[in-house]
C-alpha positions in Angstrom: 17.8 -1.9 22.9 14.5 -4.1 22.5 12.3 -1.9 23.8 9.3 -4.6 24.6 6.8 -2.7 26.0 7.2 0.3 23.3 6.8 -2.0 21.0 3.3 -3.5 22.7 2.4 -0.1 22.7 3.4 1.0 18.8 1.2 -1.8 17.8 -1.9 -1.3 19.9 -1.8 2.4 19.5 -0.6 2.8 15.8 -0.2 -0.3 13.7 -3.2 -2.8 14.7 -6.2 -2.2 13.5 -8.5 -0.9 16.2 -11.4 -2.9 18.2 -14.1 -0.4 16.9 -12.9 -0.7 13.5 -12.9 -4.7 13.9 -16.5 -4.3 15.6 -17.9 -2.4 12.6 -16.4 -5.0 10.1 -18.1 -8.1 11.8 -21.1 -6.2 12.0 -21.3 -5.6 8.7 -20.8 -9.2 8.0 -24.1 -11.1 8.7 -25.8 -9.0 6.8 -24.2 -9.4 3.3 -24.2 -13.2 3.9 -28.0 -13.0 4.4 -28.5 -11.4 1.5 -26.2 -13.4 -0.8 -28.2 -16.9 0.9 -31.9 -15.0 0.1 -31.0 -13.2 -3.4 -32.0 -14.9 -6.8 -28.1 -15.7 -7.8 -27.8 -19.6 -9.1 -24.7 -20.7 -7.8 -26.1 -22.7 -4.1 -24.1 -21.1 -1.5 -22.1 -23.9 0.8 -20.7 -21.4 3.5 -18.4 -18.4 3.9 -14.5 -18.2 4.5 -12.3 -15.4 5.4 -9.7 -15.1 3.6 -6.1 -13.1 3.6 -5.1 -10.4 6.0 -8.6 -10.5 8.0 -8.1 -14.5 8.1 -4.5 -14.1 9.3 -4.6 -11.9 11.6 -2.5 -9.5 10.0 -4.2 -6.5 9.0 -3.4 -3.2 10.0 -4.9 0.1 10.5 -4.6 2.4 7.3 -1.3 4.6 7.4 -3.5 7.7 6.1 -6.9 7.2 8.2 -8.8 5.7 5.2 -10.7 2.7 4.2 -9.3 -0.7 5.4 -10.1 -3.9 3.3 -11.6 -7.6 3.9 -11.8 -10.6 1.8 -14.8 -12.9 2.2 -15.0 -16.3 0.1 -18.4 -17.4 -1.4 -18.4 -20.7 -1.2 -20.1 -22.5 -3.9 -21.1 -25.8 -6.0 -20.1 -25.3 -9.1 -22.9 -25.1 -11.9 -22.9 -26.5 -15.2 -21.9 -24.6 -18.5 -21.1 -21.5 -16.3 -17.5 -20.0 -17.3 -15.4 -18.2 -14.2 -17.0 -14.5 -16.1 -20.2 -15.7 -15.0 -19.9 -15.7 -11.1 -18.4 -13.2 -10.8 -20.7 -10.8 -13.3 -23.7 -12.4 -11.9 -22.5 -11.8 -8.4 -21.9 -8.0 -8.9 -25.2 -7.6 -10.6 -27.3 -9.2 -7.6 -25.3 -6.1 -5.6 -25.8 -3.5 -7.7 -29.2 -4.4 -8.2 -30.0 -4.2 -4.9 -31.6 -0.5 -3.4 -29.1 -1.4 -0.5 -25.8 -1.8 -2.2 -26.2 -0.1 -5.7 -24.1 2.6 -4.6 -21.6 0.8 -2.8 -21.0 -1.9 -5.1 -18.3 -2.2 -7.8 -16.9 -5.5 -9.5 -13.4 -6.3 -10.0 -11.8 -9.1 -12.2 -11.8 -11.4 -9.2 -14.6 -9.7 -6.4 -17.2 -7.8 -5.6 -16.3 -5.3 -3.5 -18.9 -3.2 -0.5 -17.3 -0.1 0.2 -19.0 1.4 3.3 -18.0 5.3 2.9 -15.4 6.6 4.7 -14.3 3.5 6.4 -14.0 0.2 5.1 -14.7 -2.8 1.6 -15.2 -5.9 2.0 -14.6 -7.9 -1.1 -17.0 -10.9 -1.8 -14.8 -13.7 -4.2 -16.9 -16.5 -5.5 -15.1 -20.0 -5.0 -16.3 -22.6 -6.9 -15.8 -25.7 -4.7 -15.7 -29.3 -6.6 -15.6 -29.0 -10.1 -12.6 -30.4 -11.0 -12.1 -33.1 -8.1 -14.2 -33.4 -4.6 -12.9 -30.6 -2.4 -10.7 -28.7 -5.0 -11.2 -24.6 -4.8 -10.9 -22.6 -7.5 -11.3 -18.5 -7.4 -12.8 -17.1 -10.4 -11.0 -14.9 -12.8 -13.7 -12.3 -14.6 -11.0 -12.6 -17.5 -12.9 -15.9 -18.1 -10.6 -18.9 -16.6 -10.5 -20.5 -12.9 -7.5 -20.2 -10.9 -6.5 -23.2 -8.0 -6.4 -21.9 -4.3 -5.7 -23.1 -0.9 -7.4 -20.6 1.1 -7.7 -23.2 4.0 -4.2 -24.8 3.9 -2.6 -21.3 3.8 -4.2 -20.0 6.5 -3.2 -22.9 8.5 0.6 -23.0 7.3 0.5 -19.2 8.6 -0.8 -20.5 11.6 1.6 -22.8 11.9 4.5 -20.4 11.9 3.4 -18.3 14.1 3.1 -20.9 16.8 6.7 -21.5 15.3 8.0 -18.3 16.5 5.9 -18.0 19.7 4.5 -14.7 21.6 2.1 -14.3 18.5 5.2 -12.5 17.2 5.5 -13.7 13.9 2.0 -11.9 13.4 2.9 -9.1 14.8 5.9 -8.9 13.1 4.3 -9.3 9.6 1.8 -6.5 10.4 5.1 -4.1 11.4 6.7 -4.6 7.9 3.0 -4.0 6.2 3.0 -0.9 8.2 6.8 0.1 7.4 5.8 -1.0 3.6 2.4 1.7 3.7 4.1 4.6 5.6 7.8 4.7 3.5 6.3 4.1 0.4 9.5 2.9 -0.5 8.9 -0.3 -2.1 5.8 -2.1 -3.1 5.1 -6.2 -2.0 1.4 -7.5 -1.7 1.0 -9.1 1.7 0.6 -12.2 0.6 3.4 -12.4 -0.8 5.4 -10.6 2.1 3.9 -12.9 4.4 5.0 -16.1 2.8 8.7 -14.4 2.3 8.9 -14.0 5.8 7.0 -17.4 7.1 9.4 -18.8 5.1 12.2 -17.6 7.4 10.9 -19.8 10.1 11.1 -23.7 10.9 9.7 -25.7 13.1 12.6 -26.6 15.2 13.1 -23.5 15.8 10.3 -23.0 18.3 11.8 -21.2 21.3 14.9 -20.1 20.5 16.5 -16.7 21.1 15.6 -15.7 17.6 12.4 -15.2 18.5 12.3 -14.3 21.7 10.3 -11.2 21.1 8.4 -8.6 19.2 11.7 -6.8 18.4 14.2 -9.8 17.9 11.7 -11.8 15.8 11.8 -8.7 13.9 15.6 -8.5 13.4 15.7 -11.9 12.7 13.5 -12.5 10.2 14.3 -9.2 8.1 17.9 -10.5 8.1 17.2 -14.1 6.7 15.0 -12.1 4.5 17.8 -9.9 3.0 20.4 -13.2 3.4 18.0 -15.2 1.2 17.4 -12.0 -1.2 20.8 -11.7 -2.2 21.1 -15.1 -3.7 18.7 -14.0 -6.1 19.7 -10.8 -8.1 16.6 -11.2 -10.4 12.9 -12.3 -9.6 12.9 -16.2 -7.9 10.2 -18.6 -7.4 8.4 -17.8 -4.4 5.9 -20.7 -4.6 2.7 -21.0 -2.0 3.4 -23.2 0.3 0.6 -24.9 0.4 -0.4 -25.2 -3.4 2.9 -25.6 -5.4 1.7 -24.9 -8.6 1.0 -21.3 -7.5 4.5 -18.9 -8.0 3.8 -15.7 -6.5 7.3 -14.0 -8.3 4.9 -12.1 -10.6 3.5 -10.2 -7.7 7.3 -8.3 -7.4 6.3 -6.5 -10.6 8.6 -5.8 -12.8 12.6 -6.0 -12.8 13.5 -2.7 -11.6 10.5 -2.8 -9.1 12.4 -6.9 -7.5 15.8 -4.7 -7.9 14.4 -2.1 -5.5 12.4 -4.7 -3.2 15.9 -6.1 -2.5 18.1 -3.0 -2.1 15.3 -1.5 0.8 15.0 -4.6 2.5 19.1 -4.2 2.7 18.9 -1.0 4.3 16.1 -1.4 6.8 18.1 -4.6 7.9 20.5 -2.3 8.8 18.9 0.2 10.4 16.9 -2.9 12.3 20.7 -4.0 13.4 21.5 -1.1 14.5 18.6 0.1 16.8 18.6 -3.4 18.1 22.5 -2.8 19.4 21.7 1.0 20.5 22.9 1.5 24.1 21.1 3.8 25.9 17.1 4.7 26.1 16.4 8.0 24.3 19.5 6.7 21.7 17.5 3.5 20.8 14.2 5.3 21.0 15.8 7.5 17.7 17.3 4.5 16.3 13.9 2.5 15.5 11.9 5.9 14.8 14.6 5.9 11.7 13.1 2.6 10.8 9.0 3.4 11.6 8.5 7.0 12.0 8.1 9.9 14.7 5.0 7.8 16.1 7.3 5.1 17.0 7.4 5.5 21.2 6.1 9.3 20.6 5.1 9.5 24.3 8.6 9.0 25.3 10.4 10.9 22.6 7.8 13.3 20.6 10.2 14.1 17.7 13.7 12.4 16.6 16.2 15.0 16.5 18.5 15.2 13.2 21.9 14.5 13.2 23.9 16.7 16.2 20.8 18.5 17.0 19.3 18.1 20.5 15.3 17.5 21.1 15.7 20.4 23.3 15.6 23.7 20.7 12.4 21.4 19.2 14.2 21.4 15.8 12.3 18.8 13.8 13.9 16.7 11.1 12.0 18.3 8.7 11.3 22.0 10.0 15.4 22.5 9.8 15.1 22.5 6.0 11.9 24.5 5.4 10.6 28.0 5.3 7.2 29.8 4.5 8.1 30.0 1.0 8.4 26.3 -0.2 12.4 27.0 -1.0 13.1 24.1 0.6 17.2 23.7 1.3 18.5 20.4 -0.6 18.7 18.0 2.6 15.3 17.3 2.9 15.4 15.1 0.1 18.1 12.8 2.3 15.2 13.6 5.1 12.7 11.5 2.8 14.9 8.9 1.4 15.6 7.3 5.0 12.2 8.2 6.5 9.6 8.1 4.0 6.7 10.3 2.7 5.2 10.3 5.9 8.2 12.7 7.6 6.3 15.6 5.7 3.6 17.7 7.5 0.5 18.2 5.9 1.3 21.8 5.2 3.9 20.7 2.2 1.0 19.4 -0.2 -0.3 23.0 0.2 2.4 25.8 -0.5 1.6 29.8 -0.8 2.3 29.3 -4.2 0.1 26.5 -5.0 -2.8 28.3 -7.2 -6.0 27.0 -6.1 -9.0 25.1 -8.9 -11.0 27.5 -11.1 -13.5 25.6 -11.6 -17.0 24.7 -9.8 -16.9 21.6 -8.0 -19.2 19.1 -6.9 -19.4 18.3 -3.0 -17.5 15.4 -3.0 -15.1 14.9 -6.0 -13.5 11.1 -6.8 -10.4 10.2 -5.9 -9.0 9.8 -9.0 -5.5 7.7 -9.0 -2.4 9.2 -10.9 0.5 6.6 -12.6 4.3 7.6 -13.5 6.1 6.3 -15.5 9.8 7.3 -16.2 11.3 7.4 -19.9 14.4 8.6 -21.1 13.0 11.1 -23.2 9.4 12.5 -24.1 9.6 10.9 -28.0 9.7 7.4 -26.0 6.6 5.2 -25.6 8.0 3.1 -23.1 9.7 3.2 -19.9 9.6 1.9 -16.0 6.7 2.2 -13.7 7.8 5.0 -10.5 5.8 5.2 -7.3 5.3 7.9 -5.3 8.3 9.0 -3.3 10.6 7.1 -5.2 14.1 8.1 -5.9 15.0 9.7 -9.2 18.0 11.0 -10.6 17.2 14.7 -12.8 17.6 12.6 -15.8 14.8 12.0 -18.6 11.6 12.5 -17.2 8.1 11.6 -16.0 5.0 10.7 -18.0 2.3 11.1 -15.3 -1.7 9.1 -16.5 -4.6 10.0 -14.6 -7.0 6.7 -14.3 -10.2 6.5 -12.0 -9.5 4.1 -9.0 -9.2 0.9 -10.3 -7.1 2.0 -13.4 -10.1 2.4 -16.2 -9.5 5.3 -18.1 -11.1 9.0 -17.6 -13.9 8.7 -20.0 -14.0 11.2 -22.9 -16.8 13.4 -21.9 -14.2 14.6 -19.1 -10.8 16.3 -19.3 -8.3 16.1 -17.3 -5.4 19.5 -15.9 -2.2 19.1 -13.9 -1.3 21.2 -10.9 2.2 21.1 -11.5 4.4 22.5 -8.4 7.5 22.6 -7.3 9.6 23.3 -4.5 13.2 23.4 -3.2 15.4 26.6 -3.3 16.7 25.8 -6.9 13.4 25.0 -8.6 11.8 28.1 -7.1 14.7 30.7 -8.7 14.2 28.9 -11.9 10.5 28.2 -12.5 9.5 31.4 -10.2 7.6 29.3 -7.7 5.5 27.2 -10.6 2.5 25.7 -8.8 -0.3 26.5 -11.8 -2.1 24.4 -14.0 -0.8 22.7 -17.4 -3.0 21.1 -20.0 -2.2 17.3 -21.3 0.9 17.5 -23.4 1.8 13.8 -24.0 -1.3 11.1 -25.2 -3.7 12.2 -22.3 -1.2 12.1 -19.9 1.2 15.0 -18.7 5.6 14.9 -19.5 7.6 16.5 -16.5 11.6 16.4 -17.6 13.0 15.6 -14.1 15.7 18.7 -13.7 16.0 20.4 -10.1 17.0 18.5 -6.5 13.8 18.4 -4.3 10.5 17.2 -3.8 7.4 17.5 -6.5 4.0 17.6 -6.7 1.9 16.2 -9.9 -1.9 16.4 -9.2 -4.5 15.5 -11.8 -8.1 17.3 -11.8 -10.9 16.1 -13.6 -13.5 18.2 -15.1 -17.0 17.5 -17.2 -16.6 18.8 -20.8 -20.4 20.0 -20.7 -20.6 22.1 -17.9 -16.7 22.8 -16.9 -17.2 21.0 -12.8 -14.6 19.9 -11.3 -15.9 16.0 -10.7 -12.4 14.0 -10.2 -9.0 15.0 -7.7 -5.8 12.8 -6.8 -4.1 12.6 -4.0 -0.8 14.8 -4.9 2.1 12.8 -6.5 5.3 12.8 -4.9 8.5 13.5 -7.5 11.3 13.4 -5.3 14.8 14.2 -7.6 18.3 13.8 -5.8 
């Protein structure tokens, strides 16, 4: 079944990015722009564009309550002898040279990002407008060269498709697959490279057809001609912007294996789009698309989706049928998390009885630090395949995990970094007697996990001043998952 109006509800309630949140961003906007127009930086300021998911439309609440992000284009005439460094270094100092945004300013290879704590950035781009030809645009790379853009034509080829599809519901639909992208955590695509894959899958005859003749068929649709048109291509093809055709967005797949696994998920959720589509029966389809988006999918009609042959009556969980106090998981949650996600899990798993808590002092409000993986057939190999969080490993070789601050600098020296190390699942807790302690770097900075026992992992890195022994730094906990 369609389900329309649970739909119109999933995306107000869960998936759109909510009117206070909007309200605060556009507050926050008139201020910034004043104080780029009155500040002492050289480039002369022409206007102020929006740019990507803010400009489209298209962007979505954060999956895990956190900060939500907003590009903003400075606008400017270009000046003479400056190279693309020098916007956007000059830029970042006016910020951080400012009482008002010294602590909330940091500069990336491309922006200037605002974060405003707890709840949103906005990222300030310079554009140099006219130097190469009257009206050309050109982003600045801090990496010292200028890069062509079409901010302007893009947002109105996007425009143009959803007035393709109708109903708004090619935006809608876009901001669904971000969503289903954030809270599996099964395969990575940047948006604006999802959003041309699937505006791609529209044409302009095409306008009021029964392809798109809602929310949930638009949906079907264009995942389908997604995965049709994948399979053509068993390695990385041209995906060129529409609007600018010297611009290829294929490197934004990442690498081979990263494409490879792009393509396979975008099999499988076609499938499971297919099949909740066709799903007689109310409660049946209600279960059929929470397999594709989660347990808040229609939660007021259906608060949990039963497992297989279990009914919602007993209140048996998906997850609670395979768990006990103990973290000795039984083997089939790992099937649990392959078809739902990361997000299945309740908050208690990151914290198990086991789990041995920091020694150290802490400061009151520690980074987030990030944590990378990378898997390698053995731990005398330098070089293997990036793995995200949550993704599907077989128990061979292993992991070689590198704790980085946001951003991907490295810890600096005058910190060291320990690994909370714990597992879970029946078999890894006879074996390892419930490890969940703390291990020193083994491998180059970093930490090397062999991948040996069926269930789901946790790698968290902790980063602590040499001088004083305070805890300064914390990730997020990294999800091994092993089959």
């Amino acid at each position: 079944m369609k389900l329309v109006s649970l739909f119109d509800d999933f995306l107000k309630e869960t998936v759109n990015l909510n009117k206070t949140r909007i309200d605060l961003l556009e507050a926050s906007i008139p201020a910034l722009k004043s104080f780029v127009r009155d500040s002492d930086w050289k480039p002369k300021v022409r206007t102020f564009m929006e740019q990507g998911s803010w400009a489209h439309e298209t962007i979505i609440r954060p999956v895990d309550g956190g900060e939500f992000d907003a590009d903003l284009l400075v606008m400017v005439d270009p000046v003479d002898g400056w190279t693309a460094t020098e916007y956007v270094e000059s830029l970042g100092r006016v910020f951080s040279g400012s009482k008002t945004y010294e602590d909330k300013t940091k500069t990336w290879d491309y922006c200037v990002t605002i974060t405003y704590a707890g709840d949103r950035k906005i990222d300030l781009a310079p554009c140099v407008v006219g130097r190469l030809w009257e009206g050309s645009m050109e982003v600045c790379n801090r990496k010292d060269s200028f890069e062509l853009t079409a901010p302007i034509e893009y947002t109105e080829w996007m425009k143009e498709r959803n007035a393709y599809s109708g109903n708004n519901s090619f935006r809608k639909v876009t901001r669904l697959v971000k969503y289903l992208r954030d809270i599996k955590e099964t395969f990575t695509c940047p948006s604006v490279l999802l959003t041309t894959l699937l505006g791609n899958q529209i044409q302009w005859f095409e306008r009021g057809t029964d392809e798109f003749a809602d929310v949930p068929t638009t949906l079907k649709t264009l995942i389908g001609r997604l995965d049709d048109w994948l399979r053509m291509y068993p390695s990385k093809p041209t995906v060129t912007n529409p609007k600018l055709p010297s611009e290829d967005f294929s490197a934004l797949f990442g690498t081979d294996e990263q494409y490879t696994n792009f393509r396979n998920v975008i099999a499988r959720y076609r499938k499971w789009i297919d099949d909740a589509h066709a799903t007689e029966g109310r409660q049946e389809s209600i279960k059929a698309w929470q397999k594709v988006f989660g347990t808040e999918f229609a939660k007021a009609d259906l608060v949990k989706v039963a497992a297989d042959g279990v009914s919602e009556s007993n209140s048996t969980s998906l997850v609670s049928r395979f768990l006990d106090s103990t973290a000795a998981h039984l083997g089939g949650i790992v099937d649990v998390v392959r078809d739902y996600g990361l997000s299945i899990l309740p908050a208690s798993f990151a914290r198990p009885a086991h789990m041995q808590t920091p020694r150290w002092r802490s400061v009151p409000q520690p980074t987030d630090i990030a944590v990378y993986a990378e898997w390698r057939s053995a731990s005398h190999v330098e070089v293997g395949r990036p793995v995200i969080a949550g993704q599907l490993l077989t128990p061979q070789g292993g992991l070689y995990f590198r704790a980085a601050l946001v951003g991907g600098a490295p810890v600096p020296l005058e910190y060291y970094v320990e690994w909370r190390i714990t597992n879970t699942g029946a078999v890894a807790m006879t074996a390892r007697a419930g490890r969940g302690g703390f291990e020193v770097s083994n491998k180059s900075n970093g930490r090397w996990e062999t991948l040996a026992y069926r269930g789901i992992h946790m790698a968290e890195a902790f980063v602590v001043r040499r001088s004083d022994d305070v805890l300064v730094g914390v990730s997020k906990p990294f999800y091994v998952v092993i089959e």
